[in-house]
mmJSON file of the N, C-alpha and C atoms, coordinates in Angstrom:
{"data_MODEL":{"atom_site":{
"group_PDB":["ATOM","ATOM","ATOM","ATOM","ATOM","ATOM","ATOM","ATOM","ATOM","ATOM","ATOM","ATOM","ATOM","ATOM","ATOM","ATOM","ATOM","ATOM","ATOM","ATOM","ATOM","ATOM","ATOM","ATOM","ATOM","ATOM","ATOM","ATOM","ATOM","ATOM","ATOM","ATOM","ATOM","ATOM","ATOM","ATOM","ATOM","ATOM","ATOM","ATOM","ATOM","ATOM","ATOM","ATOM","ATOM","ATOM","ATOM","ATOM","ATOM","ATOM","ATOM","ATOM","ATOM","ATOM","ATOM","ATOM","ATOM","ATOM","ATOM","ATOM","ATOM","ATOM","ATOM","ATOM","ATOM","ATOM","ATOM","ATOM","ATOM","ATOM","ATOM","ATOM","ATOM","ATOM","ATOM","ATOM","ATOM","ATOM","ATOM","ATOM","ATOM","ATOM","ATOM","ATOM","ATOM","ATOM","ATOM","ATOM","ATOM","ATOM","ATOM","ATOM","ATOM","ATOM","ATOM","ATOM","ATOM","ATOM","ATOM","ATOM","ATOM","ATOM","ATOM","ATOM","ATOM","ATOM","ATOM","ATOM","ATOM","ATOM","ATOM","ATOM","ATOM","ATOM","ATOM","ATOM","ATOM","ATOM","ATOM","ATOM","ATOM","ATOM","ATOM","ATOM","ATOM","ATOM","ATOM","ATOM","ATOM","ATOM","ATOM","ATOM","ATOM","ATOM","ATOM","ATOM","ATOM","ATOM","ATOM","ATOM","ATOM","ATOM","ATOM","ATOM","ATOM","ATOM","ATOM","ATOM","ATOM","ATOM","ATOM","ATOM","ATOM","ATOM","ATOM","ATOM","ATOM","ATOM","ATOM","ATOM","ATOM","ATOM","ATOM","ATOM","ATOM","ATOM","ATOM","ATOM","ATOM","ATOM","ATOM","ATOM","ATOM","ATOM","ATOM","ATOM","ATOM","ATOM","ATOM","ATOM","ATOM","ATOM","ATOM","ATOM","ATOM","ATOM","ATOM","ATOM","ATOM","ATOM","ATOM","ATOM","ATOM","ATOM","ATOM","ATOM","ATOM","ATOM"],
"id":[1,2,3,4,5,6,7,8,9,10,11,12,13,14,15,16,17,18,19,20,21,22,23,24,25,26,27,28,29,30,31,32,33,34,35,36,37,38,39,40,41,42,43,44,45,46,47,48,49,50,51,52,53,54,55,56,57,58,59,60,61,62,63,64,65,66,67,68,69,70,71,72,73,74,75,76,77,78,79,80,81,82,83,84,85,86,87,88,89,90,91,92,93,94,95,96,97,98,99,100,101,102,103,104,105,106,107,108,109,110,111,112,113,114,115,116,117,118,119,120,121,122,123,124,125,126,127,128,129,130,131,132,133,134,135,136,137,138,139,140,141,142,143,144,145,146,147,148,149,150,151,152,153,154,155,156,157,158,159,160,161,162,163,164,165,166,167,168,169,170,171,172,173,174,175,176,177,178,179,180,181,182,183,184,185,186,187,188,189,190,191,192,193,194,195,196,197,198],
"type_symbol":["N","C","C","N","C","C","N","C","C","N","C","C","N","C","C","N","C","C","N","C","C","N","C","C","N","C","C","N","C","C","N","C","C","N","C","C","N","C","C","N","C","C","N","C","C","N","C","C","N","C","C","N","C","C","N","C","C","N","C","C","N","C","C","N","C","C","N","C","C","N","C","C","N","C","C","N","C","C","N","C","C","N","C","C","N","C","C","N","C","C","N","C","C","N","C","C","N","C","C","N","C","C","N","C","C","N","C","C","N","C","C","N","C","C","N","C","C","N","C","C","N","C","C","N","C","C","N","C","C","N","C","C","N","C","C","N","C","C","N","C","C","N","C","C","N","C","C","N","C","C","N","C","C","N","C","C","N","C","C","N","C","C","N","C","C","N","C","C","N","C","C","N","C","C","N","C","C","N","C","C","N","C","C","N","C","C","N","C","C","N","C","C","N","C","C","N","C","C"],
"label_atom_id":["N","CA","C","N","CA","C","N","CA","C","N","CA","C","N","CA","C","N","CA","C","N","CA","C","N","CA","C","N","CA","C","N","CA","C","N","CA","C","N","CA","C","N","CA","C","N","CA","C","N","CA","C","N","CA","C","N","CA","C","N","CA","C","N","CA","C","N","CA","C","N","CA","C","N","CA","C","N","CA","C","N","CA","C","N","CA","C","N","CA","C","N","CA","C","N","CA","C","N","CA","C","N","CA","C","N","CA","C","N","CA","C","N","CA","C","N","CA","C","N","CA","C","N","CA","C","N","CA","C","N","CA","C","N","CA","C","N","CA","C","N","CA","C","N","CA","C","N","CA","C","N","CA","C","N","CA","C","N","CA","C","N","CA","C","N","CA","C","N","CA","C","N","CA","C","N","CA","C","N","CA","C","N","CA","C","N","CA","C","N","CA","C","N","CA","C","N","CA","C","N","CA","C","N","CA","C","N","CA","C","N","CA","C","N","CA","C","N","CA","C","N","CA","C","N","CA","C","N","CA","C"],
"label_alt_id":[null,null,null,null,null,null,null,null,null,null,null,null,null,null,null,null,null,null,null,null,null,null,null,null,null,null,null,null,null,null,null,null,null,null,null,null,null,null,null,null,null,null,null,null,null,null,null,null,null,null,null,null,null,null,null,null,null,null,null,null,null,null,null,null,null,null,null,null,null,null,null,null,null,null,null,null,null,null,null,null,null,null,null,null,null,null,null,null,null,null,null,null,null,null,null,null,null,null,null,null,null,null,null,null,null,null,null,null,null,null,null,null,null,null,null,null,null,null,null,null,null,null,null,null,null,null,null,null,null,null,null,null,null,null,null,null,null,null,null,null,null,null,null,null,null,null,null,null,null,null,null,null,null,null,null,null,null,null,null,null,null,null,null,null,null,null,null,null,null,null,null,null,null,null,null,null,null,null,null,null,null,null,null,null,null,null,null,null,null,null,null,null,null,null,null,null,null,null],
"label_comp_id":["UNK","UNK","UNK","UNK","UNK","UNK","UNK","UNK","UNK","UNK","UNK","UNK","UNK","UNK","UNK","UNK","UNK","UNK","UNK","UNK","UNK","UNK","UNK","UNK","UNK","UNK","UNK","UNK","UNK","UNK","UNK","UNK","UNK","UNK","UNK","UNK","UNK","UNK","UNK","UNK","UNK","UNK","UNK","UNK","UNK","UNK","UNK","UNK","UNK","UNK","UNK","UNK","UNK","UNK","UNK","UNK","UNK","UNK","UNK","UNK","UNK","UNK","UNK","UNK","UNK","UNK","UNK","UNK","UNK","UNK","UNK","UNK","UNK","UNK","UNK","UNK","UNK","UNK","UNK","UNK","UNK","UNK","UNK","UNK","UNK","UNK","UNK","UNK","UNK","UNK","UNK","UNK","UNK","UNK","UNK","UNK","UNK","UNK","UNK","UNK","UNK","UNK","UNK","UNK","UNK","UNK","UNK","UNK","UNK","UNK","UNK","UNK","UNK","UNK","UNK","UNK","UNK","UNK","UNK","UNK","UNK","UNK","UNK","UNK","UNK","UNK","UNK","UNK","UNK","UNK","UNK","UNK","UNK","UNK","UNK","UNK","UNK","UNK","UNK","UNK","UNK","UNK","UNK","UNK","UNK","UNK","UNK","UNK","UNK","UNK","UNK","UNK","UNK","UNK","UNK","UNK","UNK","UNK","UNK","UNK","UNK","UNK","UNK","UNK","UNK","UNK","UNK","UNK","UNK","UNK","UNK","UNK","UNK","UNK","UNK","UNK","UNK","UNK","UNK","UNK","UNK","UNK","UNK","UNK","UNK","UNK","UNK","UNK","UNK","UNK","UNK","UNK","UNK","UNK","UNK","UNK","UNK","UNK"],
"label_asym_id":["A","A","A","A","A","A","A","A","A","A","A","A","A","A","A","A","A","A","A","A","A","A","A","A","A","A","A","A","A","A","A","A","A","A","A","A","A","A","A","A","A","A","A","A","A","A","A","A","A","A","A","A","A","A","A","A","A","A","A","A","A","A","A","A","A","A","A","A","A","A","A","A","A","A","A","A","A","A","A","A","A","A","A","A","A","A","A","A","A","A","A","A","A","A","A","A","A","A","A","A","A","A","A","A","A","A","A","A","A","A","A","A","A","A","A","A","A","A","A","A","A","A","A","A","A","A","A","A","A","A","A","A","A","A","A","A","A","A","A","A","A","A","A","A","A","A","A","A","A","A","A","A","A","A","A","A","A","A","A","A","A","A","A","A","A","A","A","A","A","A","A","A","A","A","A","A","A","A","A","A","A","A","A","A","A","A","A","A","A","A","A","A","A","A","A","A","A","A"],
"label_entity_id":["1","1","1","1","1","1","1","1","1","1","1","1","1","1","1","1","1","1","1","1","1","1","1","1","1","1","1","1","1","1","1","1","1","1","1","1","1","1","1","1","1","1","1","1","1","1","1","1","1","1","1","1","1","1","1","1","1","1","1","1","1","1","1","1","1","1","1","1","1","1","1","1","1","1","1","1","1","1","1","1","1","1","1","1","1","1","1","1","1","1","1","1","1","1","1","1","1","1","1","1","1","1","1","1","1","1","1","1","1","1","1","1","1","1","1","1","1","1","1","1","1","1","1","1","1","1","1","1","1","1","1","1","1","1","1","1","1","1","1","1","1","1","1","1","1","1","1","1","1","1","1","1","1","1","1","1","1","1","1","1","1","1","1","1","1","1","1","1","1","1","1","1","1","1","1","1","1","1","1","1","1","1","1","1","1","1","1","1","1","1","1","1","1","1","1","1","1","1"],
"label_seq_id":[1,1,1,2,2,2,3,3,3,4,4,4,5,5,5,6,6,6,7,7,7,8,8,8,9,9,9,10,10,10,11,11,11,12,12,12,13,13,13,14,14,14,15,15,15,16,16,16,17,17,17,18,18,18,19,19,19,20,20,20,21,21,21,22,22,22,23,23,23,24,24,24,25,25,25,26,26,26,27,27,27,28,28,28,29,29,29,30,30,30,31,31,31,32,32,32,33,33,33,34,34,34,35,35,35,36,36,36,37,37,37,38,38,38,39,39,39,40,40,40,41,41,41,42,42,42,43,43,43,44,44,44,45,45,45,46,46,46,47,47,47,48,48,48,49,49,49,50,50,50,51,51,51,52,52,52,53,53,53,54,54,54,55,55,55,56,56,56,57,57,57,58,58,58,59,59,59,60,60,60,61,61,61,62,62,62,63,63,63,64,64,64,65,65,65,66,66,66],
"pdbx_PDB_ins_code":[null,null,null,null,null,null,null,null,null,null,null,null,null,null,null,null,null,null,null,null,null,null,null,null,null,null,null,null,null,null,null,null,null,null,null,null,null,null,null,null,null,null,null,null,null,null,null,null,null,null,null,null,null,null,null,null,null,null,null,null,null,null,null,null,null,null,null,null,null,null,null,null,null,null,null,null,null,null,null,null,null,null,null,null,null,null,null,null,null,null,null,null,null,null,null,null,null,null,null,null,null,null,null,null,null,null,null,null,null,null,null,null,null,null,null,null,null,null,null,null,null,null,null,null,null,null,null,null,null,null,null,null,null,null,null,null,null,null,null,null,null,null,null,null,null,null,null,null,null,null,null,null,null,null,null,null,null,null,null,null,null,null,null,null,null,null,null,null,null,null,null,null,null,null,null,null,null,null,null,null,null,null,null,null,null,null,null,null,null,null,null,null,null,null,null,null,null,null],
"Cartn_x":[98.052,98.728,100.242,100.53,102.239,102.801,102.327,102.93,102.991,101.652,101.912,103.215,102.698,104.251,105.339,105.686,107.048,106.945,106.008,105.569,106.401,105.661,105.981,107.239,107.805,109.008,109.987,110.009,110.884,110.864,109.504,109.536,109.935,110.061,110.673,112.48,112.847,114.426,115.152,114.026,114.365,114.859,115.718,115.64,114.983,114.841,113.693,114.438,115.619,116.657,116.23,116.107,115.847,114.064,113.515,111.702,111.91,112.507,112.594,112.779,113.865,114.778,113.575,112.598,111.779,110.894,110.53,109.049,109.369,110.772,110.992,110.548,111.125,110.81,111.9,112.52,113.192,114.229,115.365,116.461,116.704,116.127,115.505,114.007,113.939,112.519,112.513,114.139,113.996,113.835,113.3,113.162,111.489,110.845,109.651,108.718,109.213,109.245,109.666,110.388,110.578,109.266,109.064,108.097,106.616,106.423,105.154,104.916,106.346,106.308,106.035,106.333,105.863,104.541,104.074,102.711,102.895,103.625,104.164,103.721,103.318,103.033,102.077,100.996,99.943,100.321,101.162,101.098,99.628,99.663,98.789,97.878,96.981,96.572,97.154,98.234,98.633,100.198,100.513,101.761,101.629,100.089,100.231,99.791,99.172,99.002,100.464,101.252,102.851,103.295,103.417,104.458,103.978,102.3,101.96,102.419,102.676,103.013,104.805,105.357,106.738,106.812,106.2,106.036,105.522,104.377,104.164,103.101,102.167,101.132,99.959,98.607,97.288,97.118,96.872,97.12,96.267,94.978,94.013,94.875,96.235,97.186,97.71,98.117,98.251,97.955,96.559,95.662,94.359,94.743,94.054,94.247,93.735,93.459,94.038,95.763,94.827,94.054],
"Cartn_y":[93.477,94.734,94.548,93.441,93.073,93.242,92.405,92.749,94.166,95.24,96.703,97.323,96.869,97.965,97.983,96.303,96.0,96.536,96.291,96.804,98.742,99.307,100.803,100.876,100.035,101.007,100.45,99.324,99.11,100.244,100.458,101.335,102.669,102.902,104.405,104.036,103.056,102.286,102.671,101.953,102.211,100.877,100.589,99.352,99.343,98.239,97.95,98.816,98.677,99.684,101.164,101.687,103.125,103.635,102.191,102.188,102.944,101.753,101.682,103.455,103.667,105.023,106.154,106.102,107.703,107.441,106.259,106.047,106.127,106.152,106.269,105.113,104.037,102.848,102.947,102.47,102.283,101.495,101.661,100.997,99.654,98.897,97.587,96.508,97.459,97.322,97.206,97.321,97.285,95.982,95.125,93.805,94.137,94.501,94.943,95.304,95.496,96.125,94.852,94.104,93.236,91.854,91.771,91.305,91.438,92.868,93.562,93.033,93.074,92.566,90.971,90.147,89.144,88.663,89.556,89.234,88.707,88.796,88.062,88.818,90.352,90.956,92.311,92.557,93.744,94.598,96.258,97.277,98.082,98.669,99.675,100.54,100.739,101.902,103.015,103.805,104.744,104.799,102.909,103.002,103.163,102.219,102.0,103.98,104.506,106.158,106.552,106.244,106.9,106.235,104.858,104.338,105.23,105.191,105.615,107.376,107.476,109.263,109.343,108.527,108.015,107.779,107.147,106.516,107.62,108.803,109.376,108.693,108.137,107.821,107.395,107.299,107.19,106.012,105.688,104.837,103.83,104.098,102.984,102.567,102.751,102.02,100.832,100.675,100.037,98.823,99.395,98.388,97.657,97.86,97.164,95.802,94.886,93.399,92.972,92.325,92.28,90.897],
"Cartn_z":[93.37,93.664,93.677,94.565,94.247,92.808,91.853,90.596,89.968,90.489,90.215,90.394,92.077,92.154,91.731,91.276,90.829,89.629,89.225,87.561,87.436,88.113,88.103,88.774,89.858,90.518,89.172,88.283,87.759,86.077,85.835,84.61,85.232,86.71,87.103,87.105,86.682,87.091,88.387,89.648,91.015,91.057,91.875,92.26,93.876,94.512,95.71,97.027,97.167,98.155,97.638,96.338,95.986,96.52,96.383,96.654,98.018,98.735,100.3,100.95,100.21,100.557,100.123,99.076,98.907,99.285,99.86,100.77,102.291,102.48,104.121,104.614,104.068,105.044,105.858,107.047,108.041,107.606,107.745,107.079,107.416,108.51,109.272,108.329,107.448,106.904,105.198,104.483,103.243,102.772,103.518,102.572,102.389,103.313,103.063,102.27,101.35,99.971,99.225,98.674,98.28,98.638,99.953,100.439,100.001,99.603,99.171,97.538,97.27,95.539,95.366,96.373,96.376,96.906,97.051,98.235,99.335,99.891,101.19,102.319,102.504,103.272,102.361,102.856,102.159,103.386,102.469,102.853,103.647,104.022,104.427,103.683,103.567,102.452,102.351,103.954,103.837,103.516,103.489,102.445,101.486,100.923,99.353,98.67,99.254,98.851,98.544,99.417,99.788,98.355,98.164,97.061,95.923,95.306,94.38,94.355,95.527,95.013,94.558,95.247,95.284,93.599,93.499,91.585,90.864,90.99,90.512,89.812,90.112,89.719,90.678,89.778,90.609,91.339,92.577,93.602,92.716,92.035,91.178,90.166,90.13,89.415,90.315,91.428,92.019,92.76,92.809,93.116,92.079,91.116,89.836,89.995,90.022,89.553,87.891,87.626,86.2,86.061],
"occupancy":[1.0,1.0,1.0,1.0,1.0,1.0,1.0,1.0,1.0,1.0,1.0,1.0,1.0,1.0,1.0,1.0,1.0,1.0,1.0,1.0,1.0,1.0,1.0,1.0,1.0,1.0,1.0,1.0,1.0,1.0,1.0,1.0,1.0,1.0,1.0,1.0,1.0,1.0,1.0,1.0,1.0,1.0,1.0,1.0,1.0,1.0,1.0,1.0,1.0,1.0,1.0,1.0,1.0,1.0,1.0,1.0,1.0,1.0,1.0,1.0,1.0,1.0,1.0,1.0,1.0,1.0,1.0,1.0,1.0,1.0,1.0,1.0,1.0,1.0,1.0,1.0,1.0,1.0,1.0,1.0,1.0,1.0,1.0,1.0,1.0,1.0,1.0,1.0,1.0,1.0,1.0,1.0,1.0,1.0,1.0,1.0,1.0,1.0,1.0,1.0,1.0,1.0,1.0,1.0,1.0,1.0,1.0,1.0,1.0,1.0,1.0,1.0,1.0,1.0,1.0,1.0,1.0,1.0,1.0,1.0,1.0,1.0,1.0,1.0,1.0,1.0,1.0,1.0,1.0,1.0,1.0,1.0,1.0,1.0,1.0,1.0,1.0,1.0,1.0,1.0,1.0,1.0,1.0,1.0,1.0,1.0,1.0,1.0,1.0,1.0,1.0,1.0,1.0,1.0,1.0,1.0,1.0,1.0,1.0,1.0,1.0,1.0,1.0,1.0,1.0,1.0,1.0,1.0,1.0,1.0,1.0,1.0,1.0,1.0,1.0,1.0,1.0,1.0,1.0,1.0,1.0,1.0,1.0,1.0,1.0,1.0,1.0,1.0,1.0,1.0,1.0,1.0,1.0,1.0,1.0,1.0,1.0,1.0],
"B_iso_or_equiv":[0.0,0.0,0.0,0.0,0.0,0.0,0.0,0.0,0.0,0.0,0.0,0.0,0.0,0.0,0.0,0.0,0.0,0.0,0.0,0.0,0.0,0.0,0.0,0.0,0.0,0.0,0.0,0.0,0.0,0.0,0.0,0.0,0.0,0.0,0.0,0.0,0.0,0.0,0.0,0.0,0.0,0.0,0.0,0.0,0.0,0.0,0.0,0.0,0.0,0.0,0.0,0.0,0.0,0.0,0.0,0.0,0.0,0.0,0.0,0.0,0.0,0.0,0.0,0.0,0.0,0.0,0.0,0.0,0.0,0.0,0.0,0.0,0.0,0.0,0.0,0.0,0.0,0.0,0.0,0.0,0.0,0.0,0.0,0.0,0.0,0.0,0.0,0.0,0.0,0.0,0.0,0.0,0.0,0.0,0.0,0.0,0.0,0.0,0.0,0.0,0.0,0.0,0.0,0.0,0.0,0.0,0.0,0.0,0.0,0.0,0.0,0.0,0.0,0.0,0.0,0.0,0.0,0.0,0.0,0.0,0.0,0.0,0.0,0.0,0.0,0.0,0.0,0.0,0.0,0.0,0.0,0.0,0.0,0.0,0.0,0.0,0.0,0.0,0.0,0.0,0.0,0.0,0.0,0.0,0.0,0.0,0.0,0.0,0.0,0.0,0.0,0.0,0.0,0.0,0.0,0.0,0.0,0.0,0.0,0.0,0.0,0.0,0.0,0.0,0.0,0.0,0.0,0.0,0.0,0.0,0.0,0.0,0.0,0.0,0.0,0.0,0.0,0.0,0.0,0.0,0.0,0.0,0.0,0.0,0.0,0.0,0.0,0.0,0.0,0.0,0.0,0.0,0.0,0.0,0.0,0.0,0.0,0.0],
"pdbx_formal_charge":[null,null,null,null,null,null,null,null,null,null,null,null,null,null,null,null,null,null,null,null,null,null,null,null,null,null,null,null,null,null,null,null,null,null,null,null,null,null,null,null,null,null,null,null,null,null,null,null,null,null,null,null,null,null,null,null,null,null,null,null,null,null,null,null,null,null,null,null,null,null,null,null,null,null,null,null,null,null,null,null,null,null,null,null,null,null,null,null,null,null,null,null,null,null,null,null,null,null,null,null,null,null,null,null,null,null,null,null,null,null,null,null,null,null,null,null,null,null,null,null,null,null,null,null,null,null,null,null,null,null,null,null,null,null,null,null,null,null,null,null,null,null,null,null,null,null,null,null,null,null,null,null,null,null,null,null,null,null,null,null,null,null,null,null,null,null,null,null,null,null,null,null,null,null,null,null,null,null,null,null,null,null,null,null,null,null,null,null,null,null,null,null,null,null,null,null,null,null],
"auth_seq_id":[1,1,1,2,2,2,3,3,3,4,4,4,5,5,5,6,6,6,7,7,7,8,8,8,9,9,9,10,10,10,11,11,11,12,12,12,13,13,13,14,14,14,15,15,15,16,16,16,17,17,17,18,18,18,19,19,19,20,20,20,21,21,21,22,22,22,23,23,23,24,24,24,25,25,25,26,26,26,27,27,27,28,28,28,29,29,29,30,30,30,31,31,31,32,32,32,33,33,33,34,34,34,35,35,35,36,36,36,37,37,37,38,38,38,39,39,39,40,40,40,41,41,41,42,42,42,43,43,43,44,44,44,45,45,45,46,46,46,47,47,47,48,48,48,49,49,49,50,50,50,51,51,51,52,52,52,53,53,53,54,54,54,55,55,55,56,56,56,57,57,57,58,58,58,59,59,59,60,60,60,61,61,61,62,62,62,63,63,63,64,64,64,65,65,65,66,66,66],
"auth_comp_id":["UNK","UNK","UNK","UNK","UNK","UNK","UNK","UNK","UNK","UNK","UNK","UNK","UNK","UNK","UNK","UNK","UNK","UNK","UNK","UNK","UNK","UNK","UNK","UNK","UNK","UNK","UNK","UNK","UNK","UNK","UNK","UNK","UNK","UNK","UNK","UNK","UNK","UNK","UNK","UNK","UNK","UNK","UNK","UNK","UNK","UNK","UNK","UNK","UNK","UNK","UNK","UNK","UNK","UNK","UNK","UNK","UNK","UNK","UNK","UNK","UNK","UNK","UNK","UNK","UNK","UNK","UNK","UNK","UNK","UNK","UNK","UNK","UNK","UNK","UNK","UNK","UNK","UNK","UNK","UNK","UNK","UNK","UNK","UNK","UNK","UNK","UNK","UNK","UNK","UNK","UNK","UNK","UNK","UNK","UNK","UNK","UNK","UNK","UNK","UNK","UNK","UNK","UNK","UNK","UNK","UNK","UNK","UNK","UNK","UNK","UNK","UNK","UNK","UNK","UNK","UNK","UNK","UNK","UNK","UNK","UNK","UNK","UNK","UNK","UNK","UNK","UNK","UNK","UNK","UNK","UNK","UNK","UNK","UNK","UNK","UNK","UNK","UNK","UNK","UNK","UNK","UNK","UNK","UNK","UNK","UNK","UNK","UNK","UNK","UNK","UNK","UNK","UNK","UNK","UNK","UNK","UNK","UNK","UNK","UNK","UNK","UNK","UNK","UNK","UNK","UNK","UNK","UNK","UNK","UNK","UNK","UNK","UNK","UNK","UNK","UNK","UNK","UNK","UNK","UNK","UNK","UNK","UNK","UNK","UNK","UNK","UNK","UNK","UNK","UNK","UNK","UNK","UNK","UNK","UNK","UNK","UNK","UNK"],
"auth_asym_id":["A","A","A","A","A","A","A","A","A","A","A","A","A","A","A","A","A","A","A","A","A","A","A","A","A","A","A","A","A","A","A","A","A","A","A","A","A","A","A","A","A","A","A","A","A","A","A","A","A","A","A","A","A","A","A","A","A","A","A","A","A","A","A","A","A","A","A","A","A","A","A","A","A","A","A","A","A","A","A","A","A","A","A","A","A","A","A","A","A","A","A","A","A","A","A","A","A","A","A","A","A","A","A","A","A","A","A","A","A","A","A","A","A","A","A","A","A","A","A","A","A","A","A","A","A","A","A","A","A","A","A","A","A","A","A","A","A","A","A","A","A","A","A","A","A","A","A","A","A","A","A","A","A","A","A","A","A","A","A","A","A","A","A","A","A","A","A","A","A","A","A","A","A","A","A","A","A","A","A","A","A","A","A","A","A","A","A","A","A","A","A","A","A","A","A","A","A","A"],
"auth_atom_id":["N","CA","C","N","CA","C","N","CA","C","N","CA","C","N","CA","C","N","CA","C","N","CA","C","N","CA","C","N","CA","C","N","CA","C","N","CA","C","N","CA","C","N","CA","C","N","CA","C","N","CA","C","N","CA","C","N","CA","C","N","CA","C","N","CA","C","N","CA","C","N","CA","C","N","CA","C","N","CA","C","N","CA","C","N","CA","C","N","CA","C","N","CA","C","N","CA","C","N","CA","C","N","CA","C","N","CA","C","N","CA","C","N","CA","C","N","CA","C","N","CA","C","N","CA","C","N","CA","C","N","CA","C","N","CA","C","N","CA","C","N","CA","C","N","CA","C","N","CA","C","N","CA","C","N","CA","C","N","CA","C","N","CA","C","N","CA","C","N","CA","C","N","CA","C","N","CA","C","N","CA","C","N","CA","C","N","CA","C","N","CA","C","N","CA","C","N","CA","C","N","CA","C","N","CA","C","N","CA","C","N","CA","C","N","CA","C","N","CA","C","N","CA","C","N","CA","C","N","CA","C"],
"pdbx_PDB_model_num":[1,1,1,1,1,1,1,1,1,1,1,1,1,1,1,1,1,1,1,1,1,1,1,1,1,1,1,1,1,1,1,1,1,1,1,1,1,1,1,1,1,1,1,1,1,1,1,1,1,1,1,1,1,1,1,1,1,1,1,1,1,1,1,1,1,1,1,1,1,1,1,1,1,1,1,1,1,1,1,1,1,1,1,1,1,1,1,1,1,1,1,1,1,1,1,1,1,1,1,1,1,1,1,1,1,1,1,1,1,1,1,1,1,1,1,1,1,1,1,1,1,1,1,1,1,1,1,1,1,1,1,1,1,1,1,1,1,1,1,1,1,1,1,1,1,1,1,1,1,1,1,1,1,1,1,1,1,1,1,1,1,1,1,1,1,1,1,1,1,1,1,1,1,1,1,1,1,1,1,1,1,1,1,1,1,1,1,1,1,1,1,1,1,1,1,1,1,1]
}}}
């Protein structure tokens, strides 16, 4: 799932501070996101719903295995 998201926030040309900012992470919390792209920490299901709407795409994008 880490590599998804990086995958999509970068074909939307967010960078990880822009992720942070339309998902309402807490301004204490933007490494978090960076973190998520590394697998270093697994979001929530009701983050990972949030990023995928943030991205504009189907959350089974996100969480695909490749």
């Amino acid at each position: 799932m880490s590599q998804n998201i990086r995958k999509h926030r970068k074909e939307k040309g967010l960078s990880i501070q822009q992720l942070a900012d339309l998902i309402d992470i807490d301004k204490n919390f933007y490494g978090q996101v960076s973190k998520m792209e590394r697998g270093l920490v697994n979001p929530t299901i009701s983050m990972v719903a949030t990023i995928a709407k943030v991205l504009e795409i189907d959350i089974t994008d996100l969480l695909k295995e490749k």
